[in-house]
N, C-alpha and C positions, 0 to 999 in steps of 0.2 A: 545341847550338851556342851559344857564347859571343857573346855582341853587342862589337861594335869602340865600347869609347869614349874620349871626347877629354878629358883633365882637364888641367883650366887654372889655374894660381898665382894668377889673381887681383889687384888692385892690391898691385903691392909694397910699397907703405908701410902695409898693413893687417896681417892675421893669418894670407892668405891663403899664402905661401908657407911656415909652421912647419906648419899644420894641416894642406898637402897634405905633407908630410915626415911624419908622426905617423900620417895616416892609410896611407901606404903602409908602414911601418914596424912598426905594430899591429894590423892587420887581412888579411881574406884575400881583398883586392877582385881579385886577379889570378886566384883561383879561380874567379871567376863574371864575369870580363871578360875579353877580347882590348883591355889598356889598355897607351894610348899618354898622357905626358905631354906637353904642350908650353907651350913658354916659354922666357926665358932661361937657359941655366944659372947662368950667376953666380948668378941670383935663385933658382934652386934650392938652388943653394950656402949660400946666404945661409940659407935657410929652415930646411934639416937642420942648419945651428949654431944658430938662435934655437933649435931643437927639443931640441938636445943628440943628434942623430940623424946617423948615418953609412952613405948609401946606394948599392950600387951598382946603377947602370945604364948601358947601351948607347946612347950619346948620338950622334944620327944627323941630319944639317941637309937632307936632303931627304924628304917624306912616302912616297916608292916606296922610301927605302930601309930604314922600319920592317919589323922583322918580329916581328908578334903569334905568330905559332908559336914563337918562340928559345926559351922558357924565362927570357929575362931581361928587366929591366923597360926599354920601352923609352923613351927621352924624346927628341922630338922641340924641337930647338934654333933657338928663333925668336928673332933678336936684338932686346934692348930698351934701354932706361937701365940703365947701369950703378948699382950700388950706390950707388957714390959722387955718383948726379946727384939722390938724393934724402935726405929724412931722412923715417924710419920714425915712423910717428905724424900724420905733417904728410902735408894734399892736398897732391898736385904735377900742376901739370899734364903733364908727358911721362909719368907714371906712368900719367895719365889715357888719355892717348893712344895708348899700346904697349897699355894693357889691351883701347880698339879696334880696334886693329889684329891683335892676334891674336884675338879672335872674330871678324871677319872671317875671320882664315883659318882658323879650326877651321869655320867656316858653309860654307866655300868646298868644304872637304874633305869634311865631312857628304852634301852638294849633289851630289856627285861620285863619291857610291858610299862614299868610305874611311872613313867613320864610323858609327855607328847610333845613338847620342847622345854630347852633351858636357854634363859636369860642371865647373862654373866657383867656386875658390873666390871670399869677396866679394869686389862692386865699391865702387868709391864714386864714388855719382852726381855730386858737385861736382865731383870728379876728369874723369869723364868730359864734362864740360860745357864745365869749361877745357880739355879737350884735344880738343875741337873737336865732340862731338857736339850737336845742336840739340833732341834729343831728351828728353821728361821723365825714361825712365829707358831698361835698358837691353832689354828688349821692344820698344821702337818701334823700336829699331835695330836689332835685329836683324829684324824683319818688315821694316824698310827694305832692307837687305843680303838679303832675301831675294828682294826684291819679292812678300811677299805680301801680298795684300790683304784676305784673311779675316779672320772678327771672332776680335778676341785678346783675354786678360785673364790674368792672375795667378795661379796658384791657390797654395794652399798646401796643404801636407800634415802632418800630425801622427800619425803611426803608419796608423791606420784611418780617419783623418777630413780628410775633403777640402773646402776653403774656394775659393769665388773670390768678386771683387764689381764689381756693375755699374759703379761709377767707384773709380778709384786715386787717381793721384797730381794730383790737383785740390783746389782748395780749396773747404768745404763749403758757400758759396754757389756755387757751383757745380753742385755735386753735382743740387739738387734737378732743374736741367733737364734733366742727361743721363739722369735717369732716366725713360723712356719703354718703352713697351710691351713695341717689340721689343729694347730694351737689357735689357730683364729678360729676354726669352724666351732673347736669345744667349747670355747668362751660365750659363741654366739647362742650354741645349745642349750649350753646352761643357765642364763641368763631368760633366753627364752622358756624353756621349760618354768624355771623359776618364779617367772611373773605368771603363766597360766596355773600354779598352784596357789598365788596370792586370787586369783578371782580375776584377771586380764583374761579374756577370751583369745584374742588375738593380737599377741606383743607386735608391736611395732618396735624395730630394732635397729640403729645407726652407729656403724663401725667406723672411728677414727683414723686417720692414717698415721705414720709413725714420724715423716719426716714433714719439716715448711711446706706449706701448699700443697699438701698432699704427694708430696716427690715430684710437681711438675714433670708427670709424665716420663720419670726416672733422672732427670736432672738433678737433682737434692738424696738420690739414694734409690734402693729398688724395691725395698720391702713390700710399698703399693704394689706393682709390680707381680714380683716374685711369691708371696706369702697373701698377700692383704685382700686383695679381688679375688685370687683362687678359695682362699676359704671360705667368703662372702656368696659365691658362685655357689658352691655344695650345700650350705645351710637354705639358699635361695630355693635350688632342685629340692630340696626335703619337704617345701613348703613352709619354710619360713618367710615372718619377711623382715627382711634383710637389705640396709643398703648403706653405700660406701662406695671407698674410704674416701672422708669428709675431711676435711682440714681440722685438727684439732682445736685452732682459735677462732672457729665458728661452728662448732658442734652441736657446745652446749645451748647457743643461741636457739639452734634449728631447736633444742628436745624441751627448753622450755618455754616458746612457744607453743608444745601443744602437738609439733608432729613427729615426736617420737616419744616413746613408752622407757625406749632404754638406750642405752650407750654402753659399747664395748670400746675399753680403752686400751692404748698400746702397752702402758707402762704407770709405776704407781701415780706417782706426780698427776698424770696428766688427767685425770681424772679427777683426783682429790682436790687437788686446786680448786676446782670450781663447786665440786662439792662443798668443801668446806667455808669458802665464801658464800656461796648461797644460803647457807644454813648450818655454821657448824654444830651450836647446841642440838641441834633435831636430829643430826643425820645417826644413820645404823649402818653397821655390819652385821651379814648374813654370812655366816659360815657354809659359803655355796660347797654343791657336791655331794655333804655328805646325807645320812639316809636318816637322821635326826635333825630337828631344825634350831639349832644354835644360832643365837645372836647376842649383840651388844652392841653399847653404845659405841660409835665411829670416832670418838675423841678418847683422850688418853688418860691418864690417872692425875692428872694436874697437879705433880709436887707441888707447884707455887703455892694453889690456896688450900692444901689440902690439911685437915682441919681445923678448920674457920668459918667451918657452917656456911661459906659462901655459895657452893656448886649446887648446879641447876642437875635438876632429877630430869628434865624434860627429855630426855635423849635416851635415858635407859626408860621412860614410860615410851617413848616411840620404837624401840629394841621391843617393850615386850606386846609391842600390839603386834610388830609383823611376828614375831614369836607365834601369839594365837592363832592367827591369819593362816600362817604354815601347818601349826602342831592338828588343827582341827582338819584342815585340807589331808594330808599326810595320815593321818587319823585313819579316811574312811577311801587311801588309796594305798595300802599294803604292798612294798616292793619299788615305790617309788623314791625319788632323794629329791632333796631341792635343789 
C-alpha cells in the first residue's frame, strides 16, 4: 500500500519550486507514493523552466477531485502570488504568506483522512514572519494549526543518523535555562519513539552535554549536573537506551562509527554543525511531535542560486523517502505522533 503524500513548492522566491520540477522529473517518487502536488501552477510553471524541465500533469482545483489511482501526476492547484508579484532571490512578504496558507491546507487535508504525510520544499522564516505568522519557525505553526499540544522538536536525519535538540531557535543565553530535566527526557522520547516508527527496533540514543568536556564534573558549569544525567536517568528507567552526557566534540564520532542510532543535542548549532558537514545536500527535517509526519529538506531556500537551475533535488528526494517511511508506519498506528 502506497502512503497518500502532499508535496509543496515551497516559498517561491527560493529554490523550492525547480528542485520540486527536478525531483519529479529524475526520480521514481510516484513508485513508492500515491503523490499529490499542491500549489500554484504558474509557480509550477515557473519552476520546470528555472529547471529546463517540461512536465506533464492533471491539474485539478478541488482535493475530491484527485485521483492517486490515474497513472498521472496529479497537482492539486491552490492559488497564490503570481510570478510577477515577486522577485526570485528577495523575501517577500505575500510569498511569506501563500507559503502559510497552503500548509494550512495540506494540515487541514492530512487531519481529514486525504493525506499520510507532506513534503514541503524550503521555507523562509523571515518570509513567514512578514506574512503574518508570530511564530519562531515553522513547527510552532503548524502544532498551532493543529492545535496540538504535545512536546515537539526538530529532528534531523542524515541517511542512518537521527539528531534532535533540547532548544532550537533561541538564543544561547537562553538556552542554558530551558534545559531542564524533563526538557532532556522529552527530547530523548521523542527521538526515540521517532526512529522505532521509521523501522529501528531498538534506538540506540547518545545525549550531548551542554558545556566543554562535559562540565568536568561541574567545573565548566552544572547543567551535566543539574538537568542532563537526571533526564538521561528517567528515559534510562523507561527502558530506553539512553546514555550521556558525551562531550559534544566527540559525539558525533561515537554515532558515526556505528554505536549510536541517534543524538540528542543541547542547542541548534551543535548539532547542525556536524550535520550539515557531514552531508548538507542529503540531510532532512522531521517536524518531530506532531501527529502527521512532515518533512523537508534541512537546508534553506538558497537566494544565491535560486533560479539557475542549479540546486540539487537530492535532499527534498531524502525528505520525501522518510516522509513515506513515517506516513505508512503512522498509517496503520492510529493515535500515535512522530
Amino acid at each position: 500500500m502506497k502512503p497518500k503524500i502532499g508535496l509543496l513548492l515551497g516559498d517561491p522566491t527560493g529554490i523550492g519550486p525547480e528542485i520540486v520540477a527536478k525531483l519529479l522529473a529524475t526520480t521514481d517518487v510516484q513508485e513508492h507514493a500515491a503523490l499529490v502536488v499542491i500549489g500554484d501552477r504558474r509557480i509550477f510553471a515557473m519552476g520546470q523552466r528555472m529547471a529546463g524541465i517540461s512536465l506533464s500533469a492533471q491539474i485539478v482545483r478541488r482535493p475530491e477531485d484527485v485521483r492517486f489511482d490515474s497513472g498521472s501526476l496529479q497537482f492539486l492547484d491552490f492559488p497564490g502570488p503570481s510570478p510577477e508579484e515577486f522577485t526570485v532571490g528577495q523575501v517577500n512578504p505575500k510569498a511569506g504568506k501563500s507559503v502559510l496558507e497552503v500548509l494550512a491546507f495540506a494540515l487541514d487535508l492530512a487531519r481529514d483522512g486525504k493525506l499520510d504525510a507532506i513534503v514541503f520544499a524550503p521555507l523562509n522564516k523571515q518570509a513567514m514572519h512578514l506574512g503574518g505568522s508570530p511564530f519562531p519557525d515553522e513547527l510552532y505553526y503548524l502544532a498551532d494549526r493543529l492545535q496540538w499540544k504535545g512536546y515537539i522538536s526538530m529532528i534531523n536525519v542524515l541517511e542512518d543518523l537521527w539528531t534532535c535538540r533540547v532548544t532550537s531557535h533561541v538564543g544561547l543565553r537562553q538556552a542554558s535555562d530551558l534545559i531542564t530535566p524533563k526538557a532532556v527526557h522529552d527530547a530523548i522520547v521523542l527521538i526515540h519513539d521517532a526512529l522505532r516508527l521509521s523501522g529501528v527496533a531498538k534506538p540506540r540514543v547518545a545525549v550531548a552535554a551542554f558545556n566543554p568536556h562535559g562540565g568536568e564534573g561541574g567545573l565548566f558549569g552544572d547543567e551535566e549536573v543539574r538537568a542532563i544525567t537526571p533526564g538521561i536517568q528517567q528515559a534510562c528507567s523507561e527502558g530506553i537506551q539512553a546514555a550521556g552526557p558525551f562531550p559534544a566534540d566527540t559525539i558525533f564520532l561515537r554515532a558515526k562509527a556505528g554505536a549510536y542510532d541517534a543524538i540528542v543535542a543541547m542547542y541548534h548549532d551543535q548539532s547542525q554543525i556536524a550535520m550539515k558537514l557531514m552531508g548538507f545536500e542529503r540531510g532532512v527535517t522531521v517536524e518531530g511531535g506532531l501527529p502527521i509526519p512532515v518533512t523537508t529538506p534541512a537546508h534553506g531556500t538558497a537566494f544565491d542560486i535560486a533560479g539557475q537551475g542549479k540546486a540539487s533535488s537530492q535532499g527534498l528526494y531524502e525528505a520525501f523517502r522518510v516522509a513515506c517511511r513515517l506516513g505508512i508506519s503512522l498509517a496503520h498506528r492510529p493515535g500515535q505522533h512522530v
